[in-house]
N, C-alpha and C positions, 0 to 999 in steps of 0.2 A: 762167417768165414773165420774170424780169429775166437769165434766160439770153438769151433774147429780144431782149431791149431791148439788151443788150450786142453780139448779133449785129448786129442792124441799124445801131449806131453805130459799130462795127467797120467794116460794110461801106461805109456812108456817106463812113466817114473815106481809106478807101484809094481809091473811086471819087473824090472829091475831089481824093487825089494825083494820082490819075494823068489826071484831066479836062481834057479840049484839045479835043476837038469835040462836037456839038450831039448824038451818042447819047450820049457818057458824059456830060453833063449833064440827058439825059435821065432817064438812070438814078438819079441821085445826087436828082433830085424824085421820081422812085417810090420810092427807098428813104427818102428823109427826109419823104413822104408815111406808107409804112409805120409809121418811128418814131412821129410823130405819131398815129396810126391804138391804136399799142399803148400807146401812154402814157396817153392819153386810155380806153380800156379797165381800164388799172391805178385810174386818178382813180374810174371809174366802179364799179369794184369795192372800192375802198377810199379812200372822200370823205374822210372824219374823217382817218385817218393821212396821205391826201394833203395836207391844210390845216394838217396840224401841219408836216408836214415841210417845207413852202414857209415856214412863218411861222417857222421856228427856221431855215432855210437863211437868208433874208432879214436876220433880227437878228442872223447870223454874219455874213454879208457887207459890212452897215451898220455891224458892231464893227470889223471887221479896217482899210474903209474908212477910217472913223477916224483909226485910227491910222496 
């Protein structure tokens, strides 16, 4: 599953390099569709660990900020 998730931000990331015309931005919203698609499957399969780990990435982000 987060092999997954890693491909598709993998793929995202390089269709993005290399994006100059209207099919490779094509592409780069079906794959970051995809992402979206499996992330959302992750939340739905695991709420509780999802809402922990947004609210402690959150209070990391707000510390670091901070500072």
């Amino acid at each position: 599953m987060t092999s997954k998730l890693e491909e598709l931000a993998e793929t995202a990331k390089r269709i993005a390099e290399e994006a100059g015309d209207s099919e490779e931005l094509a592409r780069l919203k079906k794959v970051a569709a995809d992402l979206g698609e499996e992330a959302a499957t992750i939340v739905r399969k695991y709420p509780l660990q999802s809402v922990l780990g947004a609210a402690v990435a959150g209070f990391l982000l707000g510390s670091m900020r901070r500072k």
